[in-house]
C-alpha positions as CSV (number, residue, x, y, z in Angstrom):
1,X,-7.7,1.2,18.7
2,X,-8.6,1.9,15.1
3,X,-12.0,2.9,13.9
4,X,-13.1,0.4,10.8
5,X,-16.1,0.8,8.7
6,X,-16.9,-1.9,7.2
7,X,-19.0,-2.0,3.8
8,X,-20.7,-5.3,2.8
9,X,-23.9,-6.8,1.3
10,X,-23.5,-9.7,3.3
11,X,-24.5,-10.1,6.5
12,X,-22.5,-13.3,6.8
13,X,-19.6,-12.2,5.3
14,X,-19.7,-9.2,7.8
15,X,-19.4,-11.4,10.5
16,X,-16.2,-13.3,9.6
17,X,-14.3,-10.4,8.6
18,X,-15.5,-8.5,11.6
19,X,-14.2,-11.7,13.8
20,X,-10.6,-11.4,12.3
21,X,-10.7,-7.5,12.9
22,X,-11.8,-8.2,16.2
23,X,-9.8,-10.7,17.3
24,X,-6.7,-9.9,20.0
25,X,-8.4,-6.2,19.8
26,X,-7.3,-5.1,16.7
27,X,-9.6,-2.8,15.6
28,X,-13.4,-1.5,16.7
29,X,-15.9,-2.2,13.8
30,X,-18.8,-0.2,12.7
31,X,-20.9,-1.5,10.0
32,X,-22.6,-0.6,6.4
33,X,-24.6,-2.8,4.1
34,X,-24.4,-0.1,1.5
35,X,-22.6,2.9,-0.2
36,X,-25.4,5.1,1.1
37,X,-25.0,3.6,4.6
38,X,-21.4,4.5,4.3
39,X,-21.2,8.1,3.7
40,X,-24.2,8.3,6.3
41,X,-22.1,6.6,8.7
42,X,-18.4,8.6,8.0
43,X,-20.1,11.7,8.6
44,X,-21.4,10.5,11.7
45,X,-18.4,8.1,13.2
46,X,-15.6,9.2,11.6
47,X,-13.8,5.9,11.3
48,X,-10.2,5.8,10.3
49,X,-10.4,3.7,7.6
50,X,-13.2,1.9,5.2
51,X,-12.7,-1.7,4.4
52,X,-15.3,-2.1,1.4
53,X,-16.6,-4.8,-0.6
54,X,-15.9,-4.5,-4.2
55,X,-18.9,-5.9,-6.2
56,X,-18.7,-7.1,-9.7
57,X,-20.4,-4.6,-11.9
58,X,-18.6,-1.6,-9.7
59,X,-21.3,1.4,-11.7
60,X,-23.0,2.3,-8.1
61,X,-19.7,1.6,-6.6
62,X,-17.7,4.3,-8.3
63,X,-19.8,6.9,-7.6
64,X,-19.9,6.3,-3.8
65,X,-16.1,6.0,-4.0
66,X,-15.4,9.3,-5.8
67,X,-18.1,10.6,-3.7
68,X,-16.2,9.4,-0.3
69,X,-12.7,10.5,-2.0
70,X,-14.3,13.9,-2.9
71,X,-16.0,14.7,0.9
72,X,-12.8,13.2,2.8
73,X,-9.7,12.9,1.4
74,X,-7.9,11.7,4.1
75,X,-10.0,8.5,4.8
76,X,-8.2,5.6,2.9
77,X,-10.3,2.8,1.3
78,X,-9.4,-0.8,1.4
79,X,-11.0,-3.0,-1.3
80,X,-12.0,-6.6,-0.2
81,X,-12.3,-9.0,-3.8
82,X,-13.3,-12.4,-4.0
83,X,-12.5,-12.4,-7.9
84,X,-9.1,-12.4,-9.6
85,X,-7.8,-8.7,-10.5
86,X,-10.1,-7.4,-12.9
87,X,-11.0,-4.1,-14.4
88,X,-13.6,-3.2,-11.6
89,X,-10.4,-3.5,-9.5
90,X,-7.8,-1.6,-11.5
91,X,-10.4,1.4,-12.2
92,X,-11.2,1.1,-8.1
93,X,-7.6,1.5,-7.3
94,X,-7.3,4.6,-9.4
95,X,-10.1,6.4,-8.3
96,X,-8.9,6.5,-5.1
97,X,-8.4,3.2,-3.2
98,X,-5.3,2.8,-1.6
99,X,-4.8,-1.1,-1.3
100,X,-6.9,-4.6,-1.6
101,X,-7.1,-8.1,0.0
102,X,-8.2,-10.8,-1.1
103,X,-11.3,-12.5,0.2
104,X,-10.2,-16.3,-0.6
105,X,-7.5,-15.4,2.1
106,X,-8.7,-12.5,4.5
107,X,-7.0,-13.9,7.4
108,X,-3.2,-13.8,5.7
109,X,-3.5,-10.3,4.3
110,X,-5.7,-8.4,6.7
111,X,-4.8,-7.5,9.5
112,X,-1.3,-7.2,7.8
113,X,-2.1,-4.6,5.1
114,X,-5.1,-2.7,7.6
115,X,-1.8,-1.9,9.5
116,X,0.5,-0.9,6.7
117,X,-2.6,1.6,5.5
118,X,-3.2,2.9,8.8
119,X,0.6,3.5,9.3
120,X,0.8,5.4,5.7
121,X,-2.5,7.4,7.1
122,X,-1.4,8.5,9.9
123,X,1.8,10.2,9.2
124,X,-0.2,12.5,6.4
125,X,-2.0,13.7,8.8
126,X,1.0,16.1,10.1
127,X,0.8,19.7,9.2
128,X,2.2,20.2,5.8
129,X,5.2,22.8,5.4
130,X,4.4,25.2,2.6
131,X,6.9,26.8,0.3
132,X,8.5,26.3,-3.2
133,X,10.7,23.5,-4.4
134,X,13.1,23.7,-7.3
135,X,15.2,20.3,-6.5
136,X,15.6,18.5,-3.7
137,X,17.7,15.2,-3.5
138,X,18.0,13.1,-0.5
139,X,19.9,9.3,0.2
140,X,19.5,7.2,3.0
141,X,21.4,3.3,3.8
142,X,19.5,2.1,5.6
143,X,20.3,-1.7,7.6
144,X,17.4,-4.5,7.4
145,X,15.2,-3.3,10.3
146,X,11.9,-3.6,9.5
147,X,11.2,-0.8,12.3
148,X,12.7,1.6,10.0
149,X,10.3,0.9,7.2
150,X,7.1,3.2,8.6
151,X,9.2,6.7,9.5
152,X,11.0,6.2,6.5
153,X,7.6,6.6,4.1
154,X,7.0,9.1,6.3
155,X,9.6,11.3,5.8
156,X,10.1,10.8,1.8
157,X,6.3,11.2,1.7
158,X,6.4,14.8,3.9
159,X,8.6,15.9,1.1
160,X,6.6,15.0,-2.1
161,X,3.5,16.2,0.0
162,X,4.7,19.9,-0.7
163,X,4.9,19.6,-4.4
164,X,1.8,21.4,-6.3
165,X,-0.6,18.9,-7.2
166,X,0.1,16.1,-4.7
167,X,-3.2,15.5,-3.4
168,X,-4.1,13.5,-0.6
169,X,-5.0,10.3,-2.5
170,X,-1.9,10.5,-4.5
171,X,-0.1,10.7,-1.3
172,X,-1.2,7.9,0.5
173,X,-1.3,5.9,-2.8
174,X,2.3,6.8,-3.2
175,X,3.0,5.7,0.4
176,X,1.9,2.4,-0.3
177,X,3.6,1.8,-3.1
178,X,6.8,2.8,-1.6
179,X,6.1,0.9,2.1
180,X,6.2,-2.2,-1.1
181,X,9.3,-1.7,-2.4
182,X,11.4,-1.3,0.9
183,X,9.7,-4.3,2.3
184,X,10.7,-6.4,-1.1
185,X,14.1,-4.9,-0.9
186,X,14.8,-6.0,2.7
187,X,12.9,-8.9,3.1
188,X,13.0,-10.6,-0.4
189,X,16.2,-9.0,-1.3
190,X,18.6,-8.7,1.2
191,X,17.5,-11.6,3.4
192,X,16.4,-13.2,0.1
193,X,13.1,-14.2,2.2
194,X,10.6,-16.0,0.1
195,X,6.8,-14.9,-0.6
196,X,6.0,-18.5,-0.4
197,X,6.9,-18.7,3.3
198,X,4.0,-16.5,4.0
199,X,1.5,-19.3,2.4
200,X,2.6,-21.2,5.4
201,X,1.7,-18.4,7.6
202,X,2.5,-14.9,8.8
203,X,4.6,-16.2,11.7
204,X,7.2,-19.0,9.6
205,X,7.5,-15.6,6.8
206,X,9.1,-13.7,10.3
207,X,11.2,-16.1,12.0
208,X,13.0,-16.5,8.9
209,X,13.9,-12.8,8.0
210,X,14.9,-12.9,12.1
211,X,17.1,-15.5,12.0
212,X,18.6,-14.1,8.8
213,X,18.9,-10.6,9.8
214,X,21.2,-11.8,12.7
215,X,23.6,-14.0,9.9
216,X,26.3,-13.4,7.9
217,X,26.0,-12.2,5.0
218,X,22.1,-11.0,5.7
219,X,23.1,-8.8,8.5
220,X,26.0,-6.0,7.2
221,X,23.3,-6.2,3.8
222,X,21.7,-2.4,3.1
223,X,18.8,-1.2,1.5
224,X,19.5,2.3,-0.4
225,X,17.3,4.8,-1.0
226,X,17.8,7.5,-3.1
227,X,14.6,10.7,-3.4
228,X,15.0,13.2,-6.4
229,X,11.8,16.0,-5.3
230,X,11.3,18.7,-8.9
231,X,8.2,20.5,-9.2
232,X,7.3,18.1,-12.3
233,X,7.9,14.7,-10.6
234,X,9.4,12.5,-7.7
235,X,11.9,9.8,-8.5
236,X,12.5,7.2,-5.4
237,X,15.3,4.6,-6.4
238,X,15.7,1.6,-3.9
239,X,18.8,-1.0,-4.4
240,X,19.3,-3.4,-2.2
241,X,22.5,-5.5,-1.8
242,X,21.0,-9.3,-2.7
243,X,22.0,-11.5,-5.2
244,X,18.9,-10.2,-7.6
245,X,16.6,-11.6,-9.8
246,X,15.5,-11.8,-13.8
247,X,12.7,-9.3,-13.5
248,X,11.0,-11.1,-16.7
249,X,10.4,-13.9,-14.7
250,X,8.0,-12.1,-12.3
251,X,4.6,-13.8,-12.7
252,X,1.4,-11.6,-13.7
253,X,0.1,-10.4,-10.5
254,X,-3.3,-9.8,-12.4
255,X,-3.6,-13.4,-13.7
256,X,-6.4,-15.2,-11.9
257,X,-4.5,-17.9,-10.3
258,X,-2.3,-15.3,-8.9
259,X,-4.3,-12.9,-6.8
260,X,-4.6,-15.3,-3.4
261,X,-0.8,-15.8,-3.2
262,X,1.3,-13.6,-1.3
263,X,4.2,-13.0,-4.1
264,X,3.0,-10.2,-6.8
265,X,0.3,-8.2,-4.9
266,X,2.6,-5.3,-4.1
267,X,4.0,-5.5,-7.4
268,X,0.5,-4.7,-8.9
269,X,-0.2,-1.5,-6.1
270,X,3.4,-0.4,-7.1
271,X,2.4,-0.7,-10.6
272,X,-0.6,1.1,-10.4
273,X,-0.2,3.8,-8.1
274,X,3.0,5.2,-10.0
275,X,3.7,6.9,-13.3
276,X,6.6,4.5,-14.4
277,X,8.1,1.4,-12.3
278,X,11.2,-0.4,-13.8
279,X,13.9,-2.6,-12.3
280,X,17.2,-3.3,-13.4
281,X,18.4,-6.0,-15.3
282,X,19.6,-7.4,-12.0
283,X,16.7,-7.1,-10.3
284,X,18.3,-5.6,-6.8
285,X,17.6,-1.9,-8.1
286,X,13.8,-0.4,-8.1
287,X,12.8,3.0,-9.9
288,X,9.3,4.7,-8.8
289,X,8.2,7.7,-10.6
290,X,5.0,9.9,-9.7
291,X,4.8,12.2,-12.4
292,X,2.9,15.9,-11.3
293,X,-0.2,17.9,-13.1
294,X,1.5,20.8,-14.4
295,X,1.4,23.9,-12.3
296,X,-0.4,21.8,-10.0
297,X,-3.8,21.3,-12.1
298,X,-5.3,17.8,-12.4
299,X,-7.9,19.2,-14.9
């Protein structure tokens, strides 16, 4: 069972998100009113992940997160916001959070994305291989399993974990933002799945990409991945084989009236966790670039 530390003012607000962590035994809780608290209580619990309250004016904030991201690299941040995406938000995400829910609808995105982080955590902790890459390409075609999603992160993230200056924020940020684009490609693409099943609930969003998966043409569709490793950057392209879409009409994932609903989210983590993101003019082909510090030095 994972180990959450959860960091909120609220005592009240504590309490519900600890219920919906807690229920069916989904995770054990330990809890923090403060930044302070926090670091006091990593050091001493070790949790797996933190899920923190992001407050408004984010000044004390930042410091505890660089502080956090500075003593333990590994531990991944998730960023709980009851405002639409704003600034606080963006600047959080770079510094070092890996993902964010929103509080207007904690129980649709919670335990849903504390699962995807945990998955993306766990496989960088495996020992690293060391040794020097000039070029590496890789492909994959892979069927619409969503089983297949997890250990395939993994391994395209084991290979841009060897390039100098991948740290381990990069890594897990670059994690999530590819465990987003395969799930868009299978479940949106191929089985052509809408986001605005999931407003309905987690459980109608499922049974559809089930029933699809097993019916012509869903099933024979394929997602294809393509991995292009240099020492300067890593290039992931994903295509999948659905009818497409105009990429213009994407709404703004940052707008305020956008942040609650379930279609754009990943598109903003995608957005900022990578150097450059660009679809085709089809819409069925995704380009992720995570450009690298020369020589390995983020100074």
């Amino acid at each position: 069972m994972p180990k959450v530390l959860l960091v909120n003012e609220s005592a009240s607000d504590r309490r519900h998100t600890a219920d919906l962590l807690q229920r069916n035994g989904k995770a054990e809780v330990i809890y923090s009113g403060s930044g302070n608290e926090a670091l006091s209580a990593i050091e001493r619990l070790s949790p797996d992940v933190v899920l923190a309250a992001l407050p408004a004016q984010g000044t004390d904030f930042f410091r505890v997160l660089q502080d956090i991201h500075f003593r333990y690299a590994s531990l991944p941040i998730i960023l709980m916001t009851a405002e639409a995406v704003t600034p606080v938000l963006l600047k959080a995400l770079q510094q070092g959070a890996v993902s964010f829910v929103p509080k207007t609808n904690l129980g649709h995105y919670l335990a849903r994305t504390l699962d995807h982080v945990l998955k993306v955590s766990r496989t960088g902790r495996r020992q690293r291989l060391v040794g020097y890459l000039c070029q590496s390409e890789s492909s994959f075609s892979l069927e619409n399993d969503p089983e297949l999603i997890a250990p395939m992160v993994a391994h395209l993230q084991e290979g841009a974990a060897r390039l100098k200056g991948m740290d381990e924020t990069m890594r897990m940020q670059l994690c999530v933002a590819l465990h987003e684009g395969l799930l868009n490609a299978m479940y949106h693409g191929n089985l052509e799945v809408s986001s605005e099943l999931r407003e309905a609930g987690e459980a109608a969003f499922i049974a559809a990409a089930e029933q699809r998966r097993r019916s012509w043409p869903h099933r024979d569709r394929r997602v294809h991945v393509k991995a292009t490793l240099t020492p300067s950057e890593a290039v992931f392209v994903i295509r999948d084989e659905g009818p497409g879409f105009n990429p213009e009409a994407i709404p703004d994932p940052t707008a305020p009236d956008n942040l609650s609903k379930a279609s754009g989210r990943g598109i903003l983590l995608m957005r900022t966790f990578v150097d450059d993101m660009r679809y085709s003019t089809t819409g069925n082909e995704l380009t992720l670039v995570k450009r690298l510090p020369a020589n390995g030095d983020r100074s």
